[in-house]
PyMOL Python script that loads the backbone (N, CA, C, O; Angstrom):
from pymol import cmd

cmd.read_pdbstr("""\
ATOM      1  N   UNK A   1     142.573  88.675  79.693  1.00  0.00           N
ATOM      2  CA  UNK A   1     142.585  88.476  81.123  1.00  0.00           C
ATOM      3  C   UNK A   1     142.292  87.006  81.403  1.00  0.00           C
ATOM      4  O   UNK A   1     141.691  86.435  80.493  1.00  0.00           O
ATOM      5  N   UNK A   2     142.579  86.313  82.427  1.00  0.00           N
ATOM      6  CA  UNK A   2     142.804  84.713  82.390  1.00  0.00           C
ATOM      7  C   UNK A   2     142.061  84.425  83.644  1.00  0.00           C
ATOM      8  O   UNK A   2     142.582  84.794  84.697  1.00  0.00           O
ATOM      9  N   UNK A   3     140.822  83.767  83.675  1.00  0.00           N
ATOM     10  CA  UNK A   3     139.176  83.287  84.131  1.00  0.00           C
ATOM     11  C   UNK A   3     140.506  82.529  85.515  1.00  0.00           C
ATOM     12  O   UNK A   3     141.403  81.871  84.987  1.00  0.00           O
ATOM     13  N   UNK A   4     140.570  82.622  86.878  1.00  0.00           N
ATOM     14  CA  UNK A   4     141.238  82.386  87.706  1.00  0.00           C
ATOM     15  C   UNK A   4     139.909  81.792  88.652  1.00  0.00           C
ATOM     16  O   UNK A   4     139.045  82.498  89.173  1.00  0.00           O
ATOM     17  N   UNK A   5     139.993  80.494  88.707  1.00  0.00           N
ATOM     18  CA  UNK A   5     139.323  80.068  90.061  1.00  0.00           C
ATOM     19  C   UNK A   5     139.538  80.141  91.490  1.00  0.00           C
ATOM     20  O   UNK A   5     140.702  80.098  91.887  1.00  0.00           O
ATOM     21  N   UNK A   6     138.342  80.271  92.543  1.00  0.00           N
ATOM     22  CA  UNK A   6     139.067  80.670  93.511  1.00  0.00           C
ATOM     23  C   UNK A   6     139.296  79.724  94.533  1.00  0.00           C
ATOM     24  O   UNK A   6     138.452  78.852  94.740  1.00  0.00           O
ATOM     25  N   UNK A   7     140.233  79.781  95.132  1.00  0.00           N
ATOM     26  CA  UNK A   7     140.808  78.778  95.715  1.00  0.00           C
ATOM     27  C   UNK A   7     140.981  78.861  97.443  1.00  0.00           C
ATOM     28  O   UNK A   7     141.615  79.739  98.029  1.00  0.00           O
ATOM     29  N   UNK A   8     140.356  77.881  97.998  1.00  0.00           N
ATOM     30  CA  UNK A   8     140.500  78.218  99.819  1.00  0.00           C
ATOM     31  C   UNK A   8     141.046  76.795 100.271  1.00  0.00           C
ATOM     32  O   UNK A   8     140.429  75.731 100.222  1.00  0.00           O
ATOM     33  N   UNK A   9     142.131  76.978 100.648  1.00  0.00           N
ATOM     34  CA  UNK A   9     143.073  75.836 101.548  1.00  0.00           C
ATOM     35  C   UNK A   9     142.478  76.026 102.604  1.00  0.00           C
ATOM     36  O   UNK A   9     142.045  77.116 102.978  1.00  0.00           O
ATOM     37  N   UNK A  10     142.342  74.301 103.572  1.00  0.00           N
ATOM     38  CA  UNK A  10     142.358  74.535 104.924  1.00  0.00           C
ATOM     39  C   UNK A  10     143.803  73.646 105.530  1.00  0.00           C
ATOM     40  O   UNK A  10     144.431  72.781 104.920  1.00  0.00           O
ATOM     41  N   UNK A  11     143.970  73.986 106.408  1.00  0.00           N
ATOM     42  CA  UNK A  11     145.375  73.266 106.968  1.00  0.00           C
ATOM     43  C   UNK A  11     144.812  71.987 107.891  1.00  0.00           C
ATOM     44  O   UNK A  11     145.641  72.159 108.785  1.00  0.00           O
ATOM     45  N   UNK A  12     144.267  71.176 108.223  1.00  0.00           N
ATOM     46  CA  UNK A  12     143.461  70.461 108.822  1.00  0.00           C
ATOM     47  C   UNK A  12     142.535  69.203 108.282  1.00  0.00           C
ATOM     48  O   UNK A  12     141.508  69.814 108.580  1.00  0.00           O
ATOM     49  N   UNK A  13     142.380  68.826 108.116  1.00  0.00           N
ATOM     50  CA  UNK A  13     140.626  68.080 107.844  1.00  0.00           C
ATOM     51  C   UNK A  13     140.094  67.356 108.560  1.00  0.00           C
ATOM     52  O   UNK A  13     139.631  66.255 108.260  1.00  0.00           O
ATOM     53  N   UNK A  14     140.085  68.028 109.916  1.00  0.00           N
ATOM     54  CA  UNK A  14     139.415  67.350 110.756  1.00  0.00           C
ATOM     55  C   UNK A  14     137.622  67.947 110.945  1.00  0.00           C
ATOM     56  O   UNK A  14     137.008  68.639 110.133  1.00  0.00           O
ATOM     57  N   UNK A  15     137.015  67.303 112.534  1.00  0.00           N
ATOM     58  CA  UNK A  15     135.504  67.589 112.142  1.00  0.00           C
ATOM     59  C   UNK A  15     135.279  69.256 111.898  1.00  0.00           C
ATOM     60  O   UNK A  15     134.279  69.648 111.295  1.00  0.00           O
ATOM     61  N   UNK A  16     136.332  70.232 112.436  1.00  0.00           N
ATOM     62  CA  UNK A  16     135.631  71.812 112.234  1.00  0.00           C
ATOM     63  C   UNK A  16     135.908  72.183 110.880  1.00  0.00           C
ATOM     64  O   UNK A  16     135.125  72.833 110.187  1.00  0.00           O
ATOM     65  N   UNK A  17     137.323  71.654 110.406  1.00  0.00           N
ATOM     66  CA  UNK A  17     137.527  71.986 108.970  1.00  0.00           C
ATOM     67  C   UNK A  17     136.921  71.508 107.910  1.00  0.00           C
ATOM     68  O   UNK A  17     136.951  72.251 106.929  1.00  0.00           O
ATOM     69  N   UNK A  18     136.214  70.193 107.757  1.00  0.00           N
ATOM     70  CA  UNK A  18     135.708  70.254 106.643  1.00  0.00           C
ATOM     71  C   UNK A  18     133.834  70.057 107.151  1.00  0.00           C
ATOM     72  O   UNK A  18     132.994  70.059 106.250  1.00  0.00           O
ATOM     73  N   UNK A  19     133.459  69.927 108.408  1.00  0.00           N
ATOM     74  CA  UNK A  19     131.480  70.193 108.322  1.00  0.00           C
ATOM     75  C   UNK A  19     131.608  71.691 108.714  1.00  0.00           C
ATOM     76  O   UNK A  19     130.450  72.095 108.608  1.00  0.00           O
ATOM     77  N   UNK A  20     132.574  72.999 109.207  1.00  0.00           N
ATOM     78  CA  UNK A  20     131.955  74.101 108.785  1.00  0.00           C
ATOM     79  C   UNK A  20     132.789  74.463 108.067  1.00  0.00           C
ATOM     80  O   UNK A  20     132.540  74.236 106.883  1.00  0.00           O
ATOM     81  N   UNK A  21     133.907  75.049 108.311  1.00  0.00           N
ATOM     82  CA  UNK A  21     134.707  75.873 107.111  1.00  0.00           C
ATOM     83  C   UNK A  21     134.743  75.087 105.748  1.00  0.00           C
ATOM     84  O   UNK A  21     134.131  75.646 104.837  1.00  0.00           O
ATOM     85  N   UNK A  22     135.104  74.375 105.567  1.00  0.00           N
ATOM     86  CA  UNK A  22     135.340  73.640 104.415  1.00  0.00           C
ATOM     87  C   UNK A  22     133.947  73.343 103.902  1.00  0.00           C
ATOM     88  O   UNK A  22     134.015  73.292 102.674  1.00  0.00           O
ATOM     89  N   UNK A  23     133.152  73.203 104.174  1.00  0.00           N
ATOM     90  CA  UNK A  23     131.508  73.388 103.679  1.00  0.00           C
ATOM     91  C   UNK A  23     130.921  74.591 103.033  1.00  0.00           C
ATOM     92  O   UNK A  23     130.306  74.810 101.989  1.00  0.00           O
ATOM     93  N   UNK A  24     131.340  75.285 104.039  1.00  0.00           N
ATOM     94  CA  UNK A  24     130.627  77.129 103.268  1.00  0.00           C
ATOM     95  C   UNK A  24     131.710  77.105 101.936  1.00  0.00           C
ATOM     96  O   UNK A  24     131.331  76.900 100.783  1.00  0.00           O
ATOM     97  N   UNK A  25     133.179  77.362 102.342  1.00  0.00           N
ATOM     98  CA  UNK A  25     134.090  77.446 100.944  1.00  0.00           C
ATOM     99  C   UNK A  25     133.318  76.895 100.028  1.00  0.00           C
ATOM    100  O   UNK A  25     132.692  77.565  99.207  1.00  0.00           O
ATOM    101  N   UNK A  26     133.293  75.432 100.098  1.00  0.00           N
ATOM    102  CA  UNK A  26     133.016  74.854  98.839  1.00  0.00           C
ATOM    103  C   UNK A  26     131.858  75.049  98.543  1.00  0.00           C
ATOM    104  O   UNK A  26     131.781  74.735  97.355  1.00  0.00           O
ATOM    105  N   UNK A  27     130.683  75.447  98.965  1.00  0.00           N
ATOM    106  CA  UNK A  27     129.206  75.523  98.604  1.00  0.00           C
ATOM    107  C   UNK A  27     129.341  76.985  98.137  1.00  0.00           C
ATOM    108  O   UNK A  27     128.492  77.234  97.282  1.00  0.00           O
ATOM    109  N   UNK A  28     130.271  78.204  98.475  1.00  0.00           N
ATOM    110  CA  UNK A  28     129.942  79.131  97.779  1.00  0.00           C
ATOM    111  C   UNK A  28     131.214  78.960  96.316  1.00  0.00           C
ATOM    112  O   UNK A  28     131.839  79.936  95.903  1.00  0.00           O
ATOM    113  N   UNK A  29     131.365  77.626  95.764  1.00  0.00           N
ATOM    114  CA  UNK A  29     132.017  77.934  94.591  1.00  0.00           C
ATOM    115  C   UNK A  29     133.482  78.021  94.773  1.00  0.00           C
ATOM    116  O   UNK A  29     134.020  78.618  93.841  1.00  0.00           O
ATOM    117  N   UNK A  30     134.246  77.627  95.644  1.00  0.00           N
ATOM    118  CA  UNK A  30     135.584  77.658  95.942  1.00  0.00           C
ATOM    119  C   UNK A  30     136.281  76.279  95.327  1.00  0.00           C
ATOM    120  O   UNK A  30     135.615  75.244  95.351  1.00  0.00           O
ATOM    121  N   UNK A  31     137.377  76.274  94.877  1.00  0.00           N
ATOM    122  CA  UNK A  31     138.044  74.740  94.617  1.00  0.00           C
ATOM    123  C   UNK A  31     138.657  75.013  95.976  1.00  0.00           C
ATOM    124  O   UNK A  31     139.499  75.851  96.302  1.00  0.00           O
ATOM    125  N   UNK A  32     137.851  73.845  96.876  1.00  0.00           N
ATOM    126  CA  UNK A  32     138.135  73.390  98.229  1.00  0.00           C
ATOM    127  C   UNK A  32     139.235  72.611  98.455  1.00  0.00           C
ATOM    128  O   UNK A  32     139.149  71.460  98.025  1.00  0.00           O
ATOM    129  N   UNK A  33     140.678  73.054  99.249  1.00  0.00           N
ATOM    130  CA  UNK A  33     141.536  71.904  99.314  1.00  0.00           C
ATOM    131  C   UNK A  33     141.868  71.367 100.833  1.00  0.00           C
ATOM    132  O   UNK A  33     142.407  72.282 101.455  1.00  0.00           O
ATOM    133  N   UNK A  34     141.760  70.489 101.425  1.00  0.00           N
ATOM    134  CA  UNK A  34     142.687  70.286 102.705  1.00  0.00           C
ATOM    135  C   UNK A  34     143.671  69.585 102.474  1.00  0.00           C
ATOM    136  O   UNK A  34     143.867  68.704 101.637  1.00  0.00           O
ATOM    137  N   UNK A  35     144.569  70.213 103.612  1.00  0.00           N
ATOM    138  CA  UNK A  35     145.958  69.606 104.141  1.00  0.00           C
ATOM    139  C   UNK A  35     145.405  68.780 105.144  1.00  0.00           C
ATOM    140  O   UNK A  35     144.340  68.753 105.761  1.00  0.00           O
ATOM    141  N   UNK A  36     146.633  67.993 105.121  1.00  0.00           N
ATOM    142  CA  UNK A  36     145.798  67.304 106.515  1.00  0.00           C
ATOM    143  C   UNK A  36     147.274  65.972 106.011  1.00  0.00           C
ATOM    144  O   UNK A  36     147.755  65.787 104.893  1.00  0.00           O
ATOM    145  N   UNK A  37     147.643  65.243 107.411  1.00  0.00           N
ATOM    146  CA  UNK A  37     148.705  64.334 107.735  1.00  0.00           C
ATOM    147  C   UNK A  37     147.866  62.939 107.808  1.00  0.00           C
ATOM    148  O   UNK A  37     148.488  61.964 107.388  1.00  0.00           O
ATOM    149  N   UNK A  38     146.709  62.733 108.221  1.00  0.00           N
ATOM    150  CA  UNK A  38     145.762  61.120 108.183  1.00  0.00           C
ATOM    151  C   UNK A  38     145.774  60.972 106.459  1.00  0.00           C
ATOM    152  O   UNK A  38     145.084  61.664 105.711  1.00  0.00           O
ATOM    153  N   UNK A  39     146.590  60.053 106.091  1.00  0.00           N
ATOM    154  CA  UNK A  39     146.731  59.523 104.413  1.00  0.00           C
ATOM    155  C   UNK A  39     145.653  58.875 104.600  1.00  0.00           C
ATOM    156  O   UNK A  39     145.275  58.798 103.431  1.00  0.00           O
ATOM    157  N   UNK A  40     144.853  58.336 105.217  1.00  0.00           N
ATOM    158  CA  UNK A  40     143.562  57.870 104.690  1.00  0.00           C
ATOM    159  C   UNK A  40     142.543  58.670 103.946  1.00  0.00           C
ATOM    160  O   UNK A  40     142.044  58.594 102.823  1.00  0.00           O
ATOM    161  N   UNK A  41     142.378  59.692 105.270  1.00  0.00           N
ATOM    162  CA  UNK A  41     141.674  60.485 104.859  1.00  0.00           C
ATOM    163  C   UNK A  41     141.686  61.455 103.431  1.00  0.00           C
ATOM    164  O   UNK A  41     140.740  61.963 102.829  1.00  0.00           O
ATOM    165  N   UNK A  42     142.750  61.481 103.230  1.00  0.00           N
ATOM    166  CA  UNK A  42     143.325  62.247 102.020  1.00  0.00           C
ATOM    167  C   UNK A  42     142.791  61.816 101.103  1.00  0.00           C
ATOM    168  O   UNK A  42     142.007  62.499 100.445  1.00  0.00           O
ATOM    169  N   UNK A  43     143.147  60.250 100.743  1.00  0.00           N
ATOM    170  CA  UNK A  43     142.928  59.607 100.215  1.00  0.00           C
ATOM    171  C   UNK A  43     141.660  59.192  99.902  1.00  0.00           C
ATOM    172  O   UNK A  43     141.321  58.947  98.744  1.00  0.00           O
ATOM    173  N   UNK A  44     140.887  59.090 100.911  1.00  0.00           N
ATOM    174  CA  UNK A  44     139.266  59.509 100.593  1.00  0.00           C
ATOM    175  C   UNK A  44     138.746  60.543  99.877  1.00  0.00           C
ATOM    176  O   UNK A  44     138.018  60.325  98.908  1.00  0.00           O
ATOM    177  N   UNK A  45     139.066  61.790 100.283  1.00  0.00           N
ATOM    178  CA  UNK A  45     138.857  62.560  99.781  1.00  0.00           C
ATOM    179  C   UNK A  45     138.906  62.618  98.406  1.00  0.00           C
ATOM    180  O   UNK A  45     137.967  62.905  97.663  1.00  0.00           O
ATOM    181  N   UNK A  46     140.303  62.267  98.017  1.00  0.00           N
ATOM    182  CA  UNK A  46     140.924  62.644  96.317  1.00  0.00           C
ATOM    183  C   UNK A  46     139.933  61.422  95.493  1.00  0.00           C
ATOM    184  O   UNK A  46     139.489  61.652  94.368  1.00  0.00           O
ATOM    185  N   UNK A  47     139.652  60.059  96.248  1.00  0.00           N
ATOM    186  CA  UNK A  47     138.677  59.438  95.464  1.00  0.00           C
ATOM    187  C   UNK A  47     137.696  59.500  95.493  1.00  0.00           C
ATOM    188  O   UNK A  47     137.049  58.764  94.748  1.00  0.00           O
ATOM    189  N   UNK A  48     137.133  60.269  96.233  1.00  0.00           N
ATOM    190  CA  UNK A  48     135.365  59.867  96.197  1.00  0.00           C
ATOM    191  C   UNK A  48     135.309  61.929  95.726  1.00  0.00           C
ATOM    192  O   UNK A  48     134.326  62.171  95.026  1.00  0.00           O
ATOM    193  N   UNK A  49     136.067  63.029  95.997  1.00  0.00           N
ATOM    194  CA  UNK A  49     135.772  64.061  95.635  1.00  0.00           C
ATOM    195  C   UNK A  49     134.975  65.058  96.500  1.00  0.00           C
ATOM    196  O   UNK A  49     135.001  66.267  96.270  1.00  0.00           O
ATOM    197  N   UNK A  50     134.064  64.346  97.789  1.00  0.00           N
ATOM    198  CA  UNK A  50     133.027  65.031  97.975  1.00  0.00           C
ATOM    199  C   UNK A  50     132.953  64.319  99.855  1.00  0.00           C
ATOM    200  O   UNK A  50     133.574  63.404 100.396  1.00  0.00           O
ATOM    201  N   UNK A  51     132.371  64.847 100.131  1.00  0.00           N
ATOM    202  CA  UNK A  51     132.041  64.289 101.472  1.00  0.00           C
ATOM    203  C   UNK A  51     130.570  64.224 102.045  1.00  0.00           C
ATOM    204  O   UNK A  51     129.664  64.459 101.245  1.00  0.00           O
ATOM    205  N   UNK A  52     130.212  63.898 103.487  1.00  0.00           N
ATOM    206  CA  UNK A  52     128.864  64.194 103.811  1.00  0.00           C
ATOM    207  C   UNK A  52     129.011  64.727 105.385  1.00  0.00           C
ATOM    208  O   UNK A  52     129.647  64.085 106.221  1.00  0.00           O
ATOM    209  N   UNK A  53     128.275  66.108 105.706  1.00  0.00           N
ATOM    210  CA  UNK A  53     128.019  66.007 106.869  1.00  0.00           C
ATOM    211  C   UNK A  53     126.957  65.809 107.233  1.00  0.00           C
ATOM    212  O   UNK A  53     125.990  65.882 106.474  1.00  0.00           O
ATOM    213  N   UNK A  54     126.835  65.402 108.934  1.00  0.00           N
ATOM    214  CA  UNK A  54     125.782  65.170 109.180  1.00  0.00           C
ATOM    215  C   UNK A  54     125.087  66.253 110.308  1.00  0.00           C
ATOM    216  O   UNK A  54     125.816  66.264 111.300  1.00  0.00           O
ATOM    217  N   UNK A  55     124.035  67.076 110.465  1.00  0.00           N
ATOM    218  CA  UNK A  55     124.356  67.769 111.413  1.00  0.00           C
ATOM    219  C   UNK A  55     122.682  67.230 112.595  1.00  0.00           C
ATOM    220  O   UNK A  55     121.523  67.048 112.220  1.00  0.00           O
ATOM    221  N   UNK A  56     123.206  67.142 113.831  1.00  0.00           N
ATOM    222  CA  UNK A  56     122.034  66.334 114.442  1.00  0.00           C
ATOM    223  C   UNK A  56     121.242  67.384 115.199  1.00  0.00           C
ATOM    224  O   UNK A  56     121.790  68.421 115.571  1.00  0.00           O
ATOM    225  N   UNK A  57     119.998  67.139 115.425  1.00  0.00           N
ATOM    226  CA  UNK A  57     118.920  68.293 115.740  1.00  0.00           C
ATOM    227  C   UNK A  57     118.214  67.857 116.722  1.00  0.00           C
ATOM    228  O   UNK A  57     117.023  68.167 116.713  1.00  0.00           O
ATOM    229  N   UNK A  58     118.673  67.115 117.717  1.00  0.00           N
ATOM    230  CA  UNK A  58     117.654  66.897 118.676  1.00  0.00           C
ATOM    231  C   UNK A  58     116.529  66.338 118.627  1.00  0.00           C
ATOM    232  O   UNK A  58     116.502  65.165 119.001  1.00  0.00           O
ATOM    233  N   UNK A  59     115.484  66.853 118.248  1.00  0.00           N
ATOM    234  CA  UNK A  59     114.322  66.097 118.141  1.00  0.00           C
ATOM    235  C   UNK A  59     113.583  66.619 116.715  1.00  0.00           C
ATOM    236  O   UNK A  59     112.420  66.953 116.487  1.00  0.00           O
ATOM    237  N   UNK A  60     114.608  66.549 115.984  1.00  0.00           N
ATOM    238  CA  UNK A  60     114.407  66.646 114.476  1.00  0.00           C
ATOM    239  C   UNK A  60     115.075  66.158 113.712  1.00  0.00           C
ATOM    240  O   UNK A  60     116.237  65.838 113.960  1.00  0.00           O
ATOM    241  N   UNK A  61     114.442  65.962 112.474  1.00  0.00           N
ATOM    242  CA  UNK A  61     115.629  64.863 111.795  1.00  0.00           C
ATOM    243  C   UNK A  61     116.740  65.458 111.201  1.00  0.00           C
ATOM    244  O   UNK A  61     116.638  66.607 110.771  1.00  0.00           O
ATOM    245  N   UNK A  62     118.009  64.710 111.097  1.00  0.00           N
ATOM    246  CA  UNK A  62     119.222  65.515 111.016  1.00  0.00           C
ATOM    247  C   UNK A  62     119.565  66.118 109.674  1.00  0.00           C
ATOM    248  O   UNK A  62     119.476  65.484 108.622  1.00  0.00           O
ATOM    249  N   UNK A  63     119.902  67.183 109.749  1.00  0.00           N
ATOM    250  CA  UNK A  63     120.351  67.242 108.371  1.00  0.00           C
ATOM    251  C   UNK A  63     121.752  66.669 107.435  1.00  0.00           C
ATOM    252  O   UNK A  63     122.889  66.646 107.905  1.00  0.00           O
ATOM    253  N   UNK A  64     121.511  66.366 106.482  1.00  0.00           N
ATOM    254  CA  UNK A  64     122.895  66.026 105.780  1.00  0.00           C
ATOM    255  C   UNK A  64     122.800  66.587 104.154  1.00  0.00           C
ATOM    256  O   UNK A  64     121.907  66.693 103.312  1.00  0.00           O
ATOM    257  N   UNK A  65     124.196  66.865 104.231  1.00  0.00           N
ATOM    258  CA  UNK A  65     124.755  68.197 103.275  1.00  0.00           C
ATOM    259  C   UNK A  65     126.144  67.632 103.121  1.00  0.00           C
ATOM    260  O   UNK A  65     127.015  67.455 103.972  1.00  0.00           O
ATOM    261  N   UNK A  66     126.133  67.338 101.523  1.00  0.00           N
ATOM    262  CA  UNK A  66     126.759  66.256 100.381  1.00  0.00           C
ATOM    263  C   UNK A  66     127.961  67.591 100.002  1.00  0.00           C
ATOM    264  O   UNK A  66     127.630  68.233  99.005  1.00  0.00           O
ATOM    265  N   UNK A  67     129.007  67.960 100.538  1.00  0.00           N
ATOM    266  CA  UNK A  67     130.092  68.878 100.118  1.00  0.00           C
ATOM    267  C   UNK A  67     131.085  68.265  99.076  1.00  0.00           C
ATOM    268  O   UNK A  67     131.935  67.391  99.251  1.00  0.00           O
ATOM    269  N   UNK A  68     130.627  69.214  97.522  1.00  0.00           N
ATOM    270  CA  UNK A  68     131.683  68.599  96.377  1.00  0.00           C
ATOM    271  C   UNK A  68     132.772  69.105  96.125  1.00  0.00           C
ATOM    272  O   UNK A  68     133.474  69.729  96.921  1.00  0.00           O
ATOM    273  N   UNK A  69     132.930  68.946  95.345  1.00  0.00           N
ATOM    274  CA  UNK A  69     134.303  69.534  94.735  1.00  0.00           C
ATOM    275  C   UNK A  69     135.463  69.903  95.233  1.00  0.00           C
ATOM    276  O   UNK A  69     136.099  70.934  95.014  1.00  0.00           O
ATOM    277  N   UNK A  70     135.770  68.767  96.099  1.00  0.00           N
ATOM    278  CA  UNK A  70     137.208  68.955  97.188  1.00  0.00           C
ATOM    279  C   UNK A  70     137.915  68.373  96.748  1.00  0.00           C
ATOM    280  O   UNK A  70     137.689  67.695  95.746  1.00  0.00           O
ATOM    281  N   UNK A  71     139.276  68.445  97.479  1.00  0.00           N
ATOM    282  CA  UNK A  71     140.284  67.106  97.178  1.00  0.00           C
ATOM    283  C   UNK A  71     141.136  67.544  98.152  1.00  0.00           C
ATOM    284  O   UNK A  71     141.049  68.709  98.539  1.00  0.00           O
ATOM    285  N   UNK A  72     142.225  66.541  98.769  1.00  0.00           N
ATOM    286  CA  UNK A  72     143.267  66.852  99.667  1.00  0.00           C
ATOM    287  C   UNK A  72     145.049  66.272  99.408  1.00  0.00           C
ATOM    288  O   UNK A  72     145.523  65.412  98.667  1.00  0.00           O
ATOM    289  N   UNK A  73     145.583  67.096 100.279  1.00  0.00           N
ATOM    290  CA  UNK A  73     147.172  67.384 100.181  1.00  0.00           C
ATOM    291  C   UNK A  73     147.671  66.418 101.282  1.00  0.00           C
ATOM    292  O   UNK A  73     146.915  66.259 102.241  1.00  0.00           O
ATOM    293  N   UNK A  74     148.755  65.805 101.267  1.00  0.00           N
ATOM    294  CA  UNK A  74     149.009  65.126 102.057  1.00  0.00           C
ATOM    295  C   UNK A  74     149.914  66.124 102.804  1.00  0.00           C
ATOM    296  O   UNK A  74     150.654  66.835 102.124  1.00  0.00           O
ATOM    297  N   UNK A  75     149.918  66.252 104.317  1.00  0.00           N
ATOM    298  CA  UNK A  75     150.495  68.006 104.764  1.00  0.00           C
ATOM    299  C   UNK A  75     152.281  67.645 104.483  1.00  0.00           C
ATOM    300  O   UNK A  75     152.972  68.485 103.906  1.00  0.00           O
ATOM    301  N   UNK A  76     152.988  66.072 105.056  1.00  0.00           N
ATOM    302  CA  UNK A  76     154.108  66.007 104.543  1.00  0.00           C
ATOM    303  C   UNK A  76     154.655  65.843 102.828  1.00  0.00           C
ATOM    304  O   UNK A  76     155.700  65.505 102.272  1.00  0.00           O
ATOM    305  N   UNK A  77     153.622  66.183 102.506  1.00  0.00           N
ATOM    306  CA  UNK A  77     153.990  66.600 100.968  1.00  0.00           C
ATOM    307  C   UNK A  77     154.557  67.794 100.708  1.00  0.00           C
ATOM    308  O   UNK A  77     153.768  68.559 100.153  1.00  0.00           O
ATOM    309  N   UNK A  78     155.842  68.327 100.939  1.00  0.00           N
ATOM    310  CA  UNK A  78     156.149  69.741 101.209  1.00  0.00           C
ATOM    311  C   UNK A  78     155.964  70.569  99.510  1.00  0.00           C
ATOM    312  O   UNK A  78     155.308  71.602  99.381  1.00  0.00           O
ATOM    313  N   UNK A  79     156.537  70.007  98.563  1.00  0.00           N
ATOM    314  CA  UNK A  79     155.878  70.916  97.102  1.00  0.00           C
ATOM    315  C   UNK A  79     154.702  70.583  97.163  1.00  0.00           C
ATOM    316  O   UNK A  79     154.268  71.707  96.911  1.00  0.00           O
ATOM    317  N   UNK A  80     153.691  69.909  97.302  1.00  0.00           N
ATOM    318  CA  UNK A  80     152.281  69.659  96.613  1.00  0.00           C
ATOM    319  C   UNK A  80     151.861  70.544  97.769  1.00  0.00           C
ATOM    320  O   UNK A  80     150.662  70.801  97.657  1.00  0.00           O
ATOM    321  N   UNK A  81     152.315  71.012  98.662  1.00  0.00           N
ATOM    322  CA  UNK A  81     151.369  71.585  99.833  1.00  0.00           C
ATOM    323  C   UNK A  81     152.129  73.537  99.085  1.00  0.00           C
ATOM    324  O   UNK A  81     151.607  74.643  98.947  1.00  0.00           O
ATOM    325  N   UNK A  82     153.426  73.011  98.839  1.00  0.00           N
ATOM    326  CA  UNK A  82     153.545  74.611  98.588  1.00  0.00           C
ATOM    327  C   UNK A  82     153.364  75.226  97.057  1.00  0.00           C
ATOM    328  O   UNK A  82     153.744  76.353  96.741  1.00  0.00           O
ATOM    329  N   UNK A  83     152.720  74.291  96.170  1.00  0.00           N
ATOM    330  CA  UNK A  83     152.402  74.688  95.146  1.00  0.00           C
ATOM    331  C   UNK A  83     150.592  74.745  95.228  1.00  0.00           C
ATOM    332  O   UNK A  83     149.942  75.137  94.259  1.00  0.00           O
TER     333      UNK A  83
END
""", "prot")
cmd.dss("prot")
cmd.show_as("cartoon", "prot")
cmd.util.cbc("prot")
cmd.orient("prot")
């Protein structure tokens, strides 16, 4: 039987897709991928691997939560997005 990792695409990588959805995926063990059309951002992603959110608390100090093991698709990449 062949050890299959699990895998959660988001179509997006903007702020909801990767500080919540794309956060839980990857923190519970998912190979995290976004699509997403900003080539910068992509491009960030695929080099640095990981991101940071920041989440702010009012009159507490904010939290920040280091999300690894991502990488992203460029969305007009039509095989790399459909493979």
């Amino acid at each position: 039987m062949t050890n299959f990792k699990k895998k959660f695409v988001q179509c997006g990588a903007g702020n909801i897709g990767r500080s919540f959805t794309g956060r839980i995926f990857a923190e519970a063990g998912y190979d995290t991928v976004f699509i997403d059309i900003n080539q910068e951002l992509i491009d960030n992603l695929n080099q640095e691997g990981e991101y940071r959110v920041v989440i702010k608390n009012n009159d507490k100090p904010d939290e920040i939560f280091l999300v690894k093991n991502v990488r992203g698709v460029l969305g007009n990449d039509l095989e790399t997005v459909a493979n």
